[in-house]
Structure formats: structure tokens, C-alpha cells
C-alpha positions in Angstrom: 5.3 61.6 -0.5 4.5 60.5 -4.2 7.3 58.8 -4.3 7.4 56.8 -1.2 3.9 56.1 -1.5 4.8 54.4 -5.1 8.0 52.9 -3.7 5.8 51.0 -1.2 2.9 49.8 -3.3 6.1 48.4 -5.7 7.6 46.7 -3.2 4.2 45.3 -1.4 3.7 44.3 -5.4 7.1 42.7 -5.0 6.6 40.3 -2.2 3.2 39.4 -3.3 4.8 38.4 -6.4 7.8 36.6 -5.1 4.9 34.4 -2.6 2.9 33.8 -5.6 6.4 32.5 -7.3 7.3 30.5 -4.1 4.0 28.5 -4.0 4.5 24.8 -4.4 1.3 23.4 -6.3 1.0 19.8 -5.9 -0.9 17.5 -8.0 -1.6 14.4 -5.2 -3.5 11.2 -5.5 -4.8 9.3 -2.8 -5.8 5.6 -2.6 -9.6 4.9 -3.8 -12.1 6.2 -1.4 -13.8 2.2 -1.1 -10.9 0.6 0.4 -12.3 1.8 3.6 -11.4 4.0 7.0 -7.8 4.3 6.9 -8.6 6.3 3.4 -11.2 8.4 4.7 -10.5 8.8 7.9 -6.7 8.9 7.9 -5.3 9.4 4.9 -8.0 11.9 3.2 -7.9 14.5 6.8 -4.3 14.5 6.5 -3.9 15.9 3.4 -6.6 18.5 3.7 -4.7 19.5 6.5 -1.4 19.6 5.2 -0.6 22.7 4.2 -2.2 24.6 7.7 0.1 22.0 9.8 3.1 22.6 7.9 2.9 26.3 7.3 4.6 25.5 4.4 4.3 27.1 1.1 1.9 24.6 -1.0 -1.2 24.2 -2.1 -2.3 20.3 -3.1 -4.6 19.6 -5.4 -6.1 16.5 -4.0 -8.0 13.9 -6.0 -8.3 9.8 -4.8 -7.5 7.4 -7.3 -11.1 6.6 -8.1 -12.1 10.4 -8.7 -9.5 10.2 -11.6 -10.2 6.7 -13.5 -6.9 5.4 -14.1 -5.5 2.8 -13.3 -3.7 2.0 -10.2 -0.9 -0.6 -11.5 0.7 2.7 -13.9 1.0 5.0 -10.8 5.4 5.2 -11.3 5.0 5.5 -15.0 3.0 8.2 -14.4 4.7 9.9 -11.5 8.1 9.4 -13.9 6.3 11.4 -16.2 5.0 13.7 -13.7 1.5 13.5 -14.8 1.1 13.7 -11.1 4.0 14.5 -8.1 3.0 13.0 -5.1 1.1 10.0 -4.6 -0.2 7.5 -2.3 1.7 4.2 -4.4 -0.4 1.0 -4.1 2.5 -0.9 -3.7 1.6 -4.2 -4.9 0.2 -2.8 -7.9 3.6 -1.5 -9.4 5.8 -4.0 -8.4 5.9 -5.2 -12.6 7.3 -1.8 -12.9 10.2 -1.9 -10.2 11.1 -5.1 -9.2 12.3 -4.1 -5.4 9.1 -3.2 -4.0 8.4 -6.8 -3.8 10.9 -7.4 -0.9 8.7 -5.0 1.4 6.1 -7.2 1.3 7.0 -10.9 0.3 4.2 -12.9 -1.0 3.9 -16.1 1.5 5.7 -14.5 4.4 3.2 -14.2 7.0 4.5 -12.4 9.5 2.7 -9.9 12.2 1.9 -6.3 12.1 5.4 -5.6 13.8 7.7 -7.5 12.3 6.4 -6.7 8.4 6.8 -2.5 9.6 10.3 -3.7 11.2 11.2 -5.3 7.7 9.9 -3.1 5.1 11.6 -0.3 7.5 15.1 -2.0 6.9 14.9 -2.3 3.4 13.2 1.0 2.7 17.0 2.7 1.8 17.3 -0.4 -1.2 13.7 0.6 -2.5 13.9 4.5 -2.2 17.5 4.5 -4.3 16.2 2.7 -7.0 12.8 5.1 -7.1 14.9 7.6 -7.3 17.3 6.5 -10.0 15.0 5.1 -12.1 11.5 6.7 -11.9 13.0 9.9 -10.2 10.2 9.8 -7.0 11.6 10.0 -3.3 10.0 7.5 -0.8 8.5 9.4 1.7 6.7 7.1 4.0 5.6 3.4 4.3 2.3 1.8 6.1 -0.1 -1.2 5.6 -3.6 -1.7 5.2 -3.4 -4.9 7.3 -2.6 -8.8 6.5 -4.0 -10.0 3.0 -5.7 -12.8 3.7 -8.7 -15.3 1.9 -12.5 -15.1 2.0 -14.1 -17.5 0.4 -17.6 -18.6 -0.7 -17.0 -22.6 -0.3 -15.7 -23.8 2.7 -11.6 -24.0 3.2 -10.7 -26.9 6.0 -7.1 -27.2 5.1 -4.8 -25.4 2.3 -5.2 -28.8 -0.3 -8.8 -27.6 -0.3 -7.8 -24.4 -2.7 -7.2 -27.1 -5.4 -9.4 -26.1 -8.1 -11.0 -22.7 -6.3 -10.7 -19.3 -8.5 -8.8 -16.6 -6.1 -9.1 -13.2 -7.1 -5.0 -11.9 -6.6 -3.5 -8.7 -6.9 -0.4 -9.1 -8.8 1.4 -11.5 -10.5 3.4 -12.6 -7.7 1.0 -13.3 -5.6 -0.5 -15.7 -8.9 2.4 -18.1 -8.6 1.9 -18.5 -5.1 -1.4 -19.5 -5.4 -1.2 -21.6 -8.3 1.9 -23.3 -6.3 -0.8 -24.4 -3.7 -3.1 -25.6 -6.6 -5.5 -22.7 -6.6 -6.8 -21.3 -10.3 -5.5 -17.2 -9.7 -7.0 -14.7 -11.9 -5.6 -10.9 -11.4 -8.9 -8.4 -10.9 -8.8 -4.8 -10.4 -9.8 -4.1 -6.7 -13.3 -2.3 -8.0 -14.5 -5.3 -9.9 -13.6 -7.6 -7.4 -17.1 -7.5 -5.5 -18.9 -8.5 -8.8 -16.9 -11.3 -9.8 -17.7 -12.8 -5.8 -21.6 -11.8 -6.6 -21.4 -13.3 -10.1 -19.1 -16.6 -8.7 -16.7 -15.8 -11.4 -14.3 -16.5 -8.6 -14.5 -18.6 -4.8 -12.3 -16.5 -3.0 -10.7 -13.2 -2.9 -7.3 -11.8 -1.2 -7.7 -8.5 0.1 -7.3 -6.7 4.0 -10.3 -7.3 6.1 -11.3 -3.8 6.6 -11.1 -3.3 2.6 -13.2 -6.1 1.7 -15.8 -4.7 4.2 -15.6 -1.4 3.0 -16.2 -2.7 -0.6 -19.3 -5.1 0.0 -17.2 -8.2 -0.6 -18.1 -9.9 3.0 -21.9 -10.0 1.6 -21.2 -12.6 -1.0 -18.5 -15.0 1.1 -18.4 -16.7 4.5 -15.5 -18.6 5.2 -12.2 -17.0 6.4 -8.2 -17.8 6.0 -6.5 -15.8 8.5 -2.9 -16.2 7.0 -1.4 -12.9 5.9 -0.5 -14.1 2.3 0.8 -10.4 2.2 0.2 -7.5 4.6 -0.6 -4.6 2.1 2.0 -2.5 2.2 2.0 0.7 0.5 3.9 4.0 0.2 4.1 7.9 -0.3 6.1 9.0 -3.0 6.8 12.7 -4.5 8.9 13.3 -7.5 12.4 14.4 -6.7 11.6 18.3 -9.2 8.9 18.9 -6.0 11.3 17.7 -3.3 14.1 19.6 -4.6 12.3 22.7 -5.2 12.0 22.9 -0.9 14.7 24.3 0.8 16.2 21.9 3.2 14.3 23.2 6.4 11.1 22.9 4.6 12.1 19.2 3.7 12.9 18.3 7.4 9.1 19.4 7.8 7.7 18.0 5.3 9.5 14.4 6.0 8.5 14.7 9.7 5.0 15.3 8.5 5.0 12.2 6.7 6.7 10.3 9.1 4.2 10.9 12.1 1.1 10.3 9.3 2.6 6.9 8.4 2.7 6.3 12.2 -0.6 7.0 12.4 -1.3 4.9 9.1 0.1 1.3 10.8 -1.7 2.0 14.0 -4.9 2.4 12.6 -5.3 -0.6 10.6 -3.9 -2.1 13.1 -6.9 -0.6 15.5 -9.2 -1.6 12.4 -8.0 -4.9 11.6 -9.0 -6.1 15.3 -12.8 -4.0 15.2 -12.9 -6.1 11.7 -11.9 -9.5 13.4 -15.0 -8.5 15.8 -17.5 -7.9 13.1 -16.7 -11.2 11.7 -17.6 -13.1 14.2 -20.5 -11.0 15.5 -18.9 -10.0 18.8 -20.6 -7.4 20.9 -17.7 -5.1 21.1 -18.4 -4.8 16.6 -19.7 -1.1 16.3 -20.9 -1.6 12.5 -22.2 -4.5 10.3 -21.8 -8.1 12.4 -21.0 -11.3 10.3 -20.8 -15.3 10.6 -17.8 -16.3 9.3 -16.3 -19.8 9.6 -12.7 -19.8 10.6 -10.1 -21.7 9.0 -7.3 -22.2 11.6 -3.8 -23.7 9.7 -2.4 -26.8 11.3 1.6 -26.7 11.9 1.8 -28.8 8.7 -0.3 -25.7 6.5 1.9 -22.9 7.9 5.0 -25.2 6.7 3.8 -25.6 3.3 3.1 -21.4 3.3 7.0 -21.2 4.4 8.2 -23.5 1.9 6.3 -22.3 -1.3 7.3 -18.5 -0.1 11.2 -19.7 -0.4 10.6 -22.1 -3.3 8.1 -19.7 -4.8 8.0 -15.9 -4.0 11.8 -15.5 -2.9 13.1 -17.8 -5.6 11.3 -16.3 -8.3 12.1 -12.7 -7.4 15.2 -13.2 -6.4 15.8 -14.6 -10.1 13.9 -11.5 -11.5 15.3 -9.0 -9.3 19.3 -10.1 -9.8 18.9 -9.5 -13.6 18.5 -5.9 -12.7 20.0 -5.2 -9.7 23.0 -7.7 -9.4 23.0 -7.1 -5.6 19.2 -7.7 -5.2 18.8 -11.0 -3.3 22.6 -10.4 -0.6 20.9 -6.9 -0.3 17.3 -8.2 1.1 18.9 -11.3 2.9 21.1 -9.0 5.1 18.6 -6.4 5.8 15.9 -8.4 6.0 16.2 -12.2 6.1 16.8 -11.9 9.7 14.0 -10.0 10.4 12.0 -12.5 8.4 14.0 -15.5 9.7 15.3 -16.5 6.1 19.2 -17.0 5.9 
């Protein structure tokens, strides 16, 4: 009885041991808690929940990009490093780092909710190859915060009016577009952003609607371009050690986890985007906060000129950039996604 008594508490011991061993931790960053709802609401919940509505064998240690202090344009030299293995990537941030996460989101492109998920879709294969050969992260999921567009604290009539304004940008990218339409671009962090509109340091700022609301920006400017310089793309990215240590049922979950949360992701700030559009012009149907803005509607000659400096501009210099390291680059995006975006 001794015997089978100590048999049993070894093997109990056993398979308490070989759980413990088959625990994934996972070091996770989110996006920074002031871009707004989608954060909070969406992406925050989901992670929490992650393990319980998997059933899989992880435990996340989750922490959002504010909570840490670093900064968000090193996020793949960091993953490559895994300092960190999965991450919510804000995409326009890293695109000095890898070249083809431009062509998800093309600076100047304008396009609508649909056709910028239909697009980024498409080329998604190009980008996640090139993650994974170079900084050794899967893709796991793409979504968008909503169309970039301008607030501004002096009035905007037409685009020649940016001559000479200061416009708070992202990236560098999104710079030479700008300064193509005669604006004065300065690259700011996202956090500072809402004291260099208080302190006039700039005129007008780039950002998604419901994140410049969720950051205070919306106190300190009152005129409105509704042109989706961008559409704020972003992505989920793990490092290929975590991925590979899943068996391949536990990665069909996990992907399918991912993929119904970036669902989720586009239709809420897409849901957002049109509560935000409400609040800005002080609708009843606004729930929160209502504004005055004054609207600057582009004339057919203004959403020309956007089309023409994005080719001459955005595609032409990235294409340039993009061919010295991938010699396929620009026949790769024009075939998936020229005809999408209707560029031949």
C-alpha cells in the first residue's frame, strides 16, 4: 500500500511538473491606455481574457506601452531581441525599421474603412515574410484606429492654406507629404502632442479622431480636415520562439483568437469614428463631450492634388527605398494592391 501510495504522489508530482514545464509565459504590450476606447475597451478586455477563452496553456504578462516608458518607434528592435514576445505594433511608428509596413497604409491614399482593411489584407503575406525573416515575429492580426486626419487651431479653407502651418506627423513619411503640400512637419511623440497644440508650438495635428479626443487635443483646436492622410493601421505580432513552442492545434486557436479580435478591432473604430464625427459637431445622438468644429470639405481639385503628391510623393519615395531592399518591393504592392487602391 506504501508503495502505491508513493507511486501515485510521484506521478501526481509528475504531471504537476510537466504543466508547470508546459506553461507559455508571455511578456505582451499593448498600445498606450490614452489613445482612447478601442484600447480600453477592446483591446485591454481581450487580453485579460485570453487565456480563459483559449484554454490554452499561457499566462500573459500584460503591461500597455505607457505603463513601461519606452518608446513606441523601437517596438521590432525590441521584439527581435525578445525583450518582449507579443505586441500590439504601432505600425506607423516602425516603418524606419522595415520598410514594407508602409504599403499597408500609404501616406496620401485616402481611401475608406473597407477598402484600406481589403488592402492591407492583400498585402499582409509580403509584410509577415519579411517580419519573420528579418526581425523573427509572426503577424498575427491587422486593424485600424480610423482615418488620420488634421485638426487644426487656424482655420483650413483649401489645402494651399497649410502653407506655412506647423503639423504635428507621425513618421517620416508622412513629413514629406506634408511638406510636399507646403506645410512645416515636425515628428512628435503621440503623449506630447497635446502640449505642443496648448503651447502653439504647432497649428495642427494628424491623429484618428477618437485618439485626439481621448488625449485632450480637441480642447486646444477647432477646425477639421476630414481626409484620411492615413488610416492608422496597426498590428499583432509574437516572436516566432513563442509561436513555435505551440503545437499546431494550439496555433489554429490562438490565430483564430486573433483573427475574430481584429474583427472586432476594425468594427469598433469604425462604430467610434462615426460617435466621434457626432461629438464634433454637437449632434444630439454624441453620448460624451460635444464640440464646434468647422469643417473643411476638399473640392475635386484638393482630392487631386492629395492623389498626385501620394504617387509623386509617398509611392515614389517608398518605392525607391523599399526596392533597395527588397528588389521585388514596388511589382509586389502594385499587383496585390494597386488595384485595390486604383494605382496601376
Amino acid at each position: 500500500m506504501r508503495r502505491i501510495i508513493l507511486a501515485i504522489l510521484i506521478l501526481i508530482g509528475s504531471v504537476i511538473a510537466w504543466r508547470m514545464l508546459s506553461i507559455i509565459n508571455l511578456k505582451v504590450i499593448g498600445q498606450p491606455s490614452a489613445t482612447g476606447l478601442l484600447t480600453t475597451e477592446v483591446e485591454q478586455p481581450f487580453f485579460a481574457s485570453l487565456q480563459s477563452s483559449t484554454g490554452l496553456p499561457i499566462k500573459l504578462d500584460f503591461k500597455s506601452l505607457d505603463e513601461i516608458g519606452l518608446k513606441d518607434s523601437y517596438q521590432l528592435p525590441m521584439m527581435k531581441n525578445e525583450l518582449f514576445d507579443l505586441i500590439s505594433l504601432r505600425l506607423i511608428q516602425n516603418t524606419h525599421h522595415e520598410t514594407t509596413l508602409n504599403g499597408l497604409d500609404v501616406i496620401g491614399l485616402n481611401l475608406s474603412f473597407e477598402k484600406v482593411r481589403e488592402l492591407s489584407n492583400a498585402y499582409a503575406p509580403v509584410v509577415d515574410k519579411n517580419l519573420q525573416e528579418k526581425y523573427h515575429v509572426k503577424l498575427l492580426g491587422l486593424w485600424s484606429f480610423g482615418p488620420q486626419e488634421l485638426f487644426c487651431s487656424k482655420p483650413i479653407h483649401k489645402l494651399s492654406d497649410l502653407k506655412g502651418m506647423k503639423v504635428r506627423v507621425q513618421n517620416v513619411p508622412m513629413s514629406n507629404f506634408f511638406e510636399s503640400l507646403g506645410a512645416i512637419p515636425a515628428v512628435i511623440p503621440f503623449d506630447e502632442t497635446r502640449a505642443a497644440l496648448q503651447n502653439h508650438l504647432v497649428d495642427c495635428a494628424s491623429s484618428s479622431a477618437t485618439s485626439a479626443n481621448a488625449a485632450g487635443w480637441l480642447d486646444y483646436v477647432h477646425y477639421y480636415v476630414p481626409v484620411a492622410f492615413s488610416t492608422g493601421v496597426n498590428a499583432y505580432v509574437i516572436t516566432l520562439s513563442k509561436w513555435n513552442a505551440l503545437d499546431q492545434k494550439q496555433q489554429e486557436i490562438f490565430q483564430k483568437a486573433f483573427d475574430k479580435h481584429s474583427d472586432n478591432m476594425w468594427k469598433y473604430a469604425q462604430n467610434l469614428y462615426v460617435e466621434q464625427q457626432n461629438c464634433m459637431f454637437s449632434k444630439d445622438s454624441c453620448t460624451s463631450k460635444k464640440y464646434q468644429f468647422t469643417k473643411f470639405e476638399p473640392s475635386k481639385e484638393n482630392v487631386a492634388l492629395i492623389k498626385q503628391q501620394m504617387i509623386m510623393v509617398s509611392l515614389k519615395n517608398w518605392f525607391e527605398l523599399c526596392n533597395k531592399e527588397y528588389p521585388q518591393c514596388q511589382n509586389e504592392w502594385l499587383n496585390l494592391a494597386g488595384p485595390i487602391a486604383g494605382i496601376e
